[in-house]
C-alpha positions, 0 to 999 in steps of 0.5 A, spaced: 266 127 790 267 126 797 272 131 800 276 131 807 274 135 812 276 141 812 280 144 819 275 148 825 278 155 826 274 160 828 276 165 823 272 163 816 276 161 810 276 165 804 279 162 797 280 166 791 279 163 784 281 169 779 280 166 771 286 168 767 293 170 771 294 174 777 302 175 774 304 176 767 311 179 768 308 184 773 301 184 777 295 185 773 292 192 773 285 190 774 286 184 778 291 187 782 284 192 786 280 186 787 284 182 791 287 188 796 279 189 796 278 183 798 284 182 803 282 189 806 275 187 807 277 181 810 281 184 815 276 188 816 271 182 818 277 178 820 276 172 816 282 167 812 284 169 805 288 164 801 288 166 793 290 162 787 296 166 783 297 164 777 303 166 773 304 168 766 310 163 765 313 164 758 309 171 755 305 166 751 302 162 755 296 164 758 295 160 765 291 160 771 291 158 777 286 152 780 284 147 785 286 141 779 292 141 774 291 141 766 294 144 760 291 151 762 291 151 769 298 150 775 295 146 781 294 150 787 291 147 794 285 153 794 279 148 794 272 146 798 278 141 802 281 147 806 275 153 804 269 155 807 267 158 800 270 160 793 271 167 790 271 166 783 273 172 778 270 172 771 269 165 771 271 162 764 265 157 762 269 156 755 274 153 758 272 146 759 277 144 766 274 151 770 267 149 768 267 142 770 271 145 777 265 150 778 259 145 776 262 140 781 262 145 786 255 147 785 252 140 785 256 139 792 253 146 795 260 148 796 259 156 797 261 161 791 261 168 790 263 171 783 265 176 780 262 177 773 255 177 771 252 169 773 246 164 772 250 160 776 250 164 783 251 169 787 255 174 783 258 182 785 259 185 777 258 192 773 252 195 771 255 194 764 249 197 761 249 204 765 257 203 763 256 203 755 250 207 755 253 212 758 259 213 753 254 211 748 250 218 750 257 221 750 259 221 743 252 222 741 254 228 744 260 230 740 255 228 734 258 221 732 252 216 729 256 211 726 259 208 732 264 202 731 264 196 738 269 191 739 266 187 744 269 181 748 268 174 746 259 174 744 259 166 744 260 166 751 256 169 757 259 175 761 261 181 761 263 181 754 255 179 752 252 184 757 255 189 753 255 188 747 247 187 748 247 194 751 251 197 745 245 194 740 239 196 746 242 202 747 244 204 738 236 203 738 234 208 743 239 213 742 237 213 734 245 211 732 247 207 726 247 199 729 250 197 722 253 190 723 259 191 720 262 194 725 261 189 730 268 185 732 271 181 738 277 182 740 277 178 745 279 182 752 286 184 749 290 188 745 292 184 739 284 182 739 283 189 738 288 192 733 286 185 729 278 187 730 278 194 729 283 192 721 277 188 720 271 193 721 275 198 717 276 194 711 269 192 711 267 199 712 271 205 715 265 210 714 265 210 722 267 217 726 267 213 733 269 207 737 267 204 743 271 197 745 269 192 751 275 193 755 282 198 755 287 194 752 282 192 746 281 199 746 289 200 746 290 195 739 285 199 737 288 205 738 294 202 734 290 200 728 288 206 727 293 211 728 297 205 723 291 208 718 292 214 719 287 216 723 287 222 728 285 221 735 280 224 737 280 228 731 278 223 725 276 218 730 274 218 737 274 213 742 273 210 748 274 203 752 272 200 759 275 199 765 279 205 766 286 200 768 292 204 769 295 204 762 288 208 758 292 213 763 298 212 759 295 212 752 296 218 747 292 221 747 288 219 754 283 214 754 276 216 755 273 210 759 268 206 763 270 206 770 269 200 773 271 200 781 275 193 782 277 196 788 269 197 791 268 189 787 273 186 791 271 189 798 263 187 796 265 180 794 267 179 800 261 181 804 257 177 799 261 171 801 259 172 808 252 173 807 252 166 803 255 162 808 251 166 813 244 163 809 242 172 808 242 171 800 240 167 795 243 163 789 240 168 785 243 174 787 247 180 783 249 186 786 250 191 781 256 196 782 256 202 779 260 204 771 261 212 771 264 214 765 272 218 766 272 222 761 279 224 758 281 226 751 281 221 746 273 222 746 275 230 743 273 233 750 279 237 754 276 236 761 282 240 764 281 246 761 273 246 760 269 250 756 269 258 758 262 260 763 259 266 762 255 265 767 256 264 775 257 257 777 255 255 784 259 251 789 257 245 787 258 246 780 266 247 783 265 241 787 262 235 782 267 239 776 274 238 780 271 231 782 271 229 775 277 231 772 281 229 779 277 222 778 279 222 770 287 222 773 287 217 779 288 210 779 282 206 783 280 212 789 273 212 789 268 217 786 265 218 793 272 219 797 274 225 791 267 228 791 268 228 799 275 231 798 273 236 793 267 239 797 272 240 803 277 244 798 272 249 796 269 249 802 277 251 805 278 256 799 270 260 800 272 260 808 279 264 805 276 269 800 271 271 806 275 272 811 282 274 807 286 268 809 290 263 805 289 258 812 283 254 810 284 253 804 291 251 805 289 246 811 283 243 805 290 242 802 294 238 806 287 234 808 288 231 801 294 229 802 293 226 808 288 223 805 291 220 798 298 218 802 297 212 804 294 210 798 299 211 794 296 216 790 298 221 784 298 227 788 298 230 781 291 229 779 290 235 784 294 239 780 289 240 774 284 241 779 287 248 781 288 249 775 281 248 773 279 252 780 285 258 778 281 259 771 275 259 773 276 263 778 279 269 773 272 268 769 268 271 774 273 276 777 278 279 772 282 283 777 287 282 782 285 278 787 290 275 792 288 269 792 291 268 785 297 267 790 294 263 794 292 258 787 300 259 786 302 257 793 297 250 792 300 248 786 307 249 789 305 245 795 303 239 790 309 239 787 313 239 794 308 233 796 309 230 789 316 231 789 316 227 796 311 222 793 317 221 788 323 220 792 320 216 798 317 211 792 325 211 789 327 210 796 322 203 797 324 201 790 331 202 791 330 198 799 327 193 795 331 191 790 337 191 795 333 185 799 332 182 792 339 182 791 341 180 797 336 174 798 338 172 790 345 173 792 344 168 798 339 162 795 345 162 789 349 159 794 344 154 797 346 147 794 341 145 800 333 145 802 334 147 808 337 154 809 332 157 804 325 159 810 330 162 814 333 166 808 326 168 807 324 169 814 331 174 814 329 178 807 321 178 806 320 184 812 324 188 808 321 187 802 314 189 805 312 182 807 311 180 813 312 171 812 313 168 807 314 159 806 316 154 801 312 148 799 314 143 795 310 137 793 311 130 794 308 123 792 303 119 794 301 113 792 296 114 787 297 122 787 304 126 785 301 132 790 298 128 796 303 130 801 307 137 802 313 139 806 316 146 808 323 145 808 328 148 814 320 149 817 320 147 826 313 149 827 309 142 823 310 136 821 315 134 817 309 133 812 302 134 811 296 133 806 297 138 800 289 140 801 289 141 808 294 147 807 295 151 812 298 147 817 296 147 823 301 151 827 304 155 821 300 162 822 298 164 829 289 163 830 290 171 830 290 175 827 287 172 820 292 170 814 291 173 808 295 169 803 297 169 796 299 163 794 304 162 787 305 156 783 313 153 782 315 149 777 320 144 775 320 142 767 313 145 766 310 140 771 308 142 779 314 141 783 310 147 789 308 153 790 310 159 795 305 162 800 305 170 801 302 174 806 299 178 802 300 185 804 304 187 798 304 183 792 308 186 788 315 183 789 313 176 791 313 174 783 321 175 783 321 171 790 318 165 787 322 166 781 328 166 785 326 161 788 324 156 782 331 158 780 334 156 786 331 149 787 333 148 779 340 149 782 338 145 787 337 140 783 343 141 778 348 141 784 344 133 786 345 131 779 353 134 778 355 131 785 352 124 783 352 124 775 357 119 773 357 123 766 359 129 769 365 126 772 367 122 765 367 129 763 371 132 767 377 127 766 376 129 759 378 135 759 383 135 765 389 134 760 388 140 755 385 144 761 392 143 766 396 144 760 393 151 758 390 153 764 397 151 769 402 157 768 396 163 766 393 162 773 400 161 776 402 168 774 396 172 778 398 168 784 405 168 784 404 176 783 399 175 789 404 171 794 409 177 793 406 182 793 402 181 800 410 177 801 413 184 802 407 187 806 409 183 810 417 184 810 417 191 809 411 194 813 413 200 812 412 199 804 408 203 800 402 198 803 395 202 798 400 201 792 401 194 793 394 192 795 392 195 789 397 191 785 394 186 789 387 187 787 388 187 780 391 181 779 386 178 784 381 181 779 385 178 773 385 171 777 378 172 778 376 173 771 380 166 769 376 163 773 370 165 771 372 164 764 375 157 767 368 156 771 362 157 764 366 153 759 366 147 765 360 148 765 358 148 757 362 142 756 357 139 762 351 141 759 349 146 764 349 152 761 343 156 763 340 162 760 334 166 764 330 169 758 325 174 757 324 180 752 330 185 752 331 192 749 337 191 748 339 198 748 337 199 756 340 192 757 347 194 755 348 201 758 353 198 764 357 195 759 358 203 755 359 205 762 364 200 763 367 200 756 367 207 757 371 208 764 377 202 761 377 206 754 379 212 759 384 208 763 388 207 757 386 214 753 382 211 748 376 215 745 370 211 747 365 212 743 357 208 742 352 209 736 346 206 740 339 208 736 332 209 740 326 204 739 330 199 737 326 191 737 326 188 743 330 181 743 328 174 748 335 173 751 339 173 758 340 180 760 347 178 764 349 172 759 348 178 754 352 183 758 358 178 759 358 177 751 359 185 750 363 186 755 369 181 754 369 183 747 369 190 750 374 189 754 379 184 749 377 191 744 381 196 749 386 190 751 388 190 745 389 198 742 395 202 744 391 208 741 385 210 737 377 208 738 373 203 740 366 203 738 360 199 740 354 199 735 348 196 735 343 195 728 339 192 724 342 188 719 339 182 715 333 183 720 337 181 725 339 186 732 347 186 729 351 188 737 359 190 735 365 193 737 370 196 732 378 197 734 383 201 731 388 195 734 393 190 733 389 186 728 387 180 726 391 176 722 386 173 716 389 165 717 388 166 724 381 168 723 377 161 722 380 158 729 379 165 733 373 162 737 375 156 739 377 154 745 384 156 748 386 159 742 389 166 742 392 169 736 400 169 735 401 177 735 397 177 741 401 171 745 409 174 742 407 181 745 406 178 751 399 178 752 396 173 757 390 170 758 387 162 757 384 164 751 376 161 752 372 168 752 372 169 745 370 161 746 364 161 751 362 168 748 361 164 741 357 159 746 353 164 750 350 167 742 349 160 740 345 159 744 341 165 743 339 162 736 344 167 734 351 169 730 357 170 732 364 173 728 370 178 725 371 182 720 379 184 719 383 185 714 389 182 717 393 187 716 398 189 723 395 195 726 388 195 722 383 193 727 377 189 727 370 189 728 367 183 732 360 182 732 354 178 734 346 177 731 340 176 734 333 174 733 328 179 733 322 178 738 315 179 733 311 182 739 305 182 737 307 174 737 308 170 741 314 167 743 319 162 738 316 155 740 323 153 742 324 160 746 318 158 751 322 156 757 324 161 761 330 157 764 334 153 758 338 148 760 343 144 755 344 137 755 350 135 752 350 129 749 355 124 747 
């Protein structure tokens, strides 16, 4: 195949090809290492990166991001056209479309780099049999011979292979029981490992110890067993492979493999460069080194350790901090712990010598100086002197006042922890203010153009130094032949998709680093969104943003030029002038008289009369509000923004809401919310606008009394419902009360106001959740009533409902 000529630019183009999604509702911790390895790298090497995010787009899928599009991949423009080599992480030779891509490339000689265990080229992997072998050893040292493997996926080549023929090699030389039976894939996740360790359990549960191929299959593993009844460590001790941030999170923590994504993806990128500059052959593997992180769940306490009797040197000091730090932090490297450690106990026999705090406080202040602009978790340091604490009692029993000093460092941890914690809420904190004010913004835009200077505005702040919009437009014989980035000045109004960049989009330097993310419009490409790549964090919410933008984009076009949408609309005039008419006059004549006699009578009691005027702005509000969602129901464009839901969490603005009204009228406010409640696939805000109008109708219409919100499980179904000691609803009324613009006769004749669509647009809102809505009063005047609303259950070890896997639903009406 012959591909264009790729643009001149001093600086190398780098692309990045990763095997499974870079987001699957938050950035993945293992890719996540790599790709800023390889960014630093090229920076530091001034070289372009371009990098293929593929986004998790429903929690079911599981979608990549290449250079074609198919069922399991999102197109992106990262290919030999606009490359001058492929990093390509943990290639899948299973999957049929990334196989066929990598053996074209390799026919056309274009340039590649991976980084798993390869035949097929020059790859930068793990030394996975130094890894297993080594957890082998450990556990052989804790007495455990009949040692359960769950490996990855044994038909294909790869890491998962390689460690599985280490765990049969290293069974052998280690005299272990290599028992088939206790042989399982579990295929890289959690539910695959939860499924293999019940199955080997069911074959044979004679094994004391168990080692998984990676963290989350060593997590699923985790759950199976504790599901059996099994203690961990105590009745089975277990290990993973990979040490990604969850195994530090697991209870208890998980004993792993290390392996240094950070030092991969920097490697990569130097191997890469090499290749291009003919320095390495086809065939090259560079191994990177496994240590085993030792935790807990194997049966060692490596914070405590084991009492010494005999004196330790200061290298036995140096090499047991390093291991227990490194058994706590995210991806610092061995090397820069073992440096820091040295310098701490140098600091700290520097005091004990001269009787001076000084230099071991200054050792300490190096390592924070050292950890802070990693982000790193200063606690981890803490456990380091403890250990140092301990072992110094060991050997000098009396006072000493340098158990003062270890008191004083840990104090300063703290402090230095403390201020980690509250810069971190501070940038969260400024983050989600951008996000809102950008979200704010694009949910007004009903035009391409503002949206690049939207971003231009918001992006610096969310630690992004650019960002741009690209949307696809048709060729002759190609959907993605062309691009354009709406609103931009600097380029053609179009361009070829696969020549991206644009000439004159980026400045030649410094060089770009760019993560590219795919947007999609009724599961078919419509773009993608282009980072800089120095904080990838937030730019998921972006390009969410950003499709949810170009969706309402779209629906403004359809409803402005839609000749059914103005049928509609003539439809529903009569019955919505006749209702609507005299609720909205009563707020605005309020309005006009009020601010009327501010102005006759300046002198009047002016915060009084605003407030009033406040209030019935806000009841106008409301009406519109009202007014506006059932429009849009009976238009058929109703959206909901799904994904799973503790709804518990979810509603907590609602019971601060609910609250501060039942206060204002003096009602008992009251919430019967259990923990741990099943998650649910719903819209956040469409949920807390049902709960909240029944919420606010429960106050409305109680003079005295209680309200109640509970939630529980009822009929496997999670049951959200508000009880009222209040007027009532009469039984016969009780069939129509969600219709629209009806209102019960004893609200109406006391006088209560309203247009009588909330309870109608809430039954609506629950429909659409696949769920139930409805009342339960006796009928008799002052008794109360209880609304509620059901939802499904989201089975979490499933995936989503097949009707529920859109994360936007749009309705149609149909006539």
């Amino acid at each position: 195949m012959d591909y264009p000529i790729k643009p001149t630019n001093r600086h190398p183009v780098i692309g990045v090809l990763a095997s499974w999604p870079v987001y699957s509702g938050t950035l993945n911790t293992l890719l996540s290492p790599i790709l800023r390895g390889i960014c630093d790298a090229a920076q530091a090497r001034e070289c372009n990166v371009l990098m293929a995010c593929g986004v998790v787009p429903d929690f079911s899928a599981n979608t990549a991001a290449w250079p074609f599009y198919a069922e399991s991949a999102d197109f992106l423009p990262v290919g030999p056209w606009n490359t001058d080599g492929l990093i390509v992480i943990a290639p899948v030779q299973s999957d049929r479309e990334q196989a066929q891509f990598i053996e074209e490339m390799l026919v056309t000689g274009h340039p590649m780099v991976f980084t798993e265990t390869s035949e097929i080229g020059p790859s930068v992997c793990l030394n996975n049999e130094e890894g297993i072998k080594s957890a082998l050893r450990h556990l052989k040292e804790h007495g455990h011979r009949r040692i359960a493997f769950i490996g990855g996926d044994s038909q294909r080549q790869g890491d998962g292979l390689e460690r599985l023929q280490a765990y049969l090699s290293g069974c052998e030389e280690l005299g272990l029981d290599g028992d088939s039976r206790l042989l399982e894939d579990g295929f890289f996740t959690n539910p695959g490992g939860y499924a293999a360790m019940r199955q080997i359990s069911e074959r044979d549960d004679s094994f004391t110890a168990v080692l998984a191929c990676n963290d989350e299959s060593a997590v699923g593993a985790m759950q199976a067993l504790r599901e059996a009844g099994k203690n961990i460590p105590g009745d089975v001790a277990v290990i993973g492979f990979d040490n990604r941030f969850e195994a530090r999170n697991q209870e208890p923590p998980l004993t792993t493999v290390n392996q240094p994504a950070y030092e991969i993806g920097w490697q990569s990128l130097e191997l890469m460069l090499r290749r291009l500059d003919g320095k390495t052959r086809p065939e090259t593997i560079e191994r990177v080194a496994a240590q085993l992180v030792i935790r807990e769940s194997c049966g060692c306490n490596p914070i405590l350790g084991n009492p010494s009797s005999t004196t330790i040197t200061q290298s036995d000091w140096v090499e047991t901090i390093s291991a227990v730090v490194f058994a706590q932090v995210g991806q610092l490297h061995i090397e820069i712990i073992r440096s820091l450690s040295s310098g701490l106990v140098d600091g700290f026999a520097r005091s004990v010598v001269e009787g001076d705090p000084a230099p071991f406080q200054s050792a300490l202040q190096k390592i924070f100086a050292q950890i802070e602009p990693l982000e790193e978790d200063a606690h981890a340091w803490q456990s380091a002197i403890q250990l140092m604490r301990q072992r110094w009692r060991e050997q000098n029993p009396g006072e000493h006042p340098a158990l003062n000093w270890f008191d004083q460092a840990r104090m300063s941890i703290s402090q230095f922890a403390q201020r980690q914690l509250l810069r971190y809420f501070a940038q969260q904190n400024q983050f989600t203010q951008q996000l809102s004010l950008m979200s704010a913004e694009l949910s007004e835009t009903v035009d391409l153009a503002p949206i690049q200077s939207i971003l231009d505005r918001y992006m610096p702040g969310l630690g992004i130094q650019h960002a741009h919009l690209v949307l696809f437009e048709p060729g002759v014989d190609d959907p993605l032949a062309w691009s354009v980035i709406p609103g931009n000045t600097k380029i053609p109004s179009r361009f070829a998709t696969r020549s991206f960049p644009p000439a004159r989009l980026y400045p030649d330097s410094p060089p770009y680093q760019l993560a590219l993310l795919p947007i999609t419009m009724k599961k078919r490409p419509a773009g993608f969104a282009a980072f800089d790549a120095s904080n990838l964090g937030p730019c998921l919410d972006v390009a969410r943003q950003l499709t949810s933008t170009l969706e309402n984009i779209r629906l403004y076009r359809e409803a402005a030029e839609g000749r059914q949408l103005a049928e509609e609309a003539n439809r529903l005039k009569s019955r919505f002038l006749s209702t609507v008419s005299h609720e909205l006059r009563t707020p605005l004549n309020l309005i006009v008289g009020w601010s009327e006699m501010m102005l006759k009578e300046p002198e009047a009691n002016s915060v009084q009369i605003a407030g009033q005027i406040h209030t019935s702005a806000q009841h106008l509000g409301r009406l519109i509000r009202d007014v506006l969602d059932l429009a849009s129901s009976d238009a058929g464009q109703l959206r909901l923004t799904c994904e799973p839901l503790d709804l518990g969490e979810a509603l907590q603005m609602v019971c601060e809401t609910g609250w501060q009204l039942a206060a204002e009228k003096g009602l008992e406010w009251r919430t019967d919310i259990p923990p741990n409640l099943p998650r649910i696939w719903g819209d956040r805000t469409r949920l807390q606008q049902i709960s909240l109008n029944l919420v606010s109708n429960a106050v409305k219409f109680t003079a005295k009394g209680l309200v109640l919100l509970k939630i529980s499980i009822q009929d496997g179904m999670l049951e959200v419902a508000i009880r009222d000691t209040g007027l009532g609803i009469p039984f016969e009324e009780q069939p129509w009360i969600f219709d629209e613009f009806r209102q019960s006769d004893r609200t109406t004749s006391r006088g209560y106001g309203g247009l009588g669509l909330g309870l109608a647009i809430c039954k609506r809102l629950v429909e659409l959740h696949n769920g139930q809505i409805g009342i339960e009063s006796s009928g008799e005047e002052g008794s109360g009533s209880t609304f509620y609303f059901r939802l499904p259950v989201l089975e979490e070890a499933e995936p989503a409902p097949e009707s529920q896997k859109q994360t936007v639903l749009i309705l149609t009406h149909q006539t």
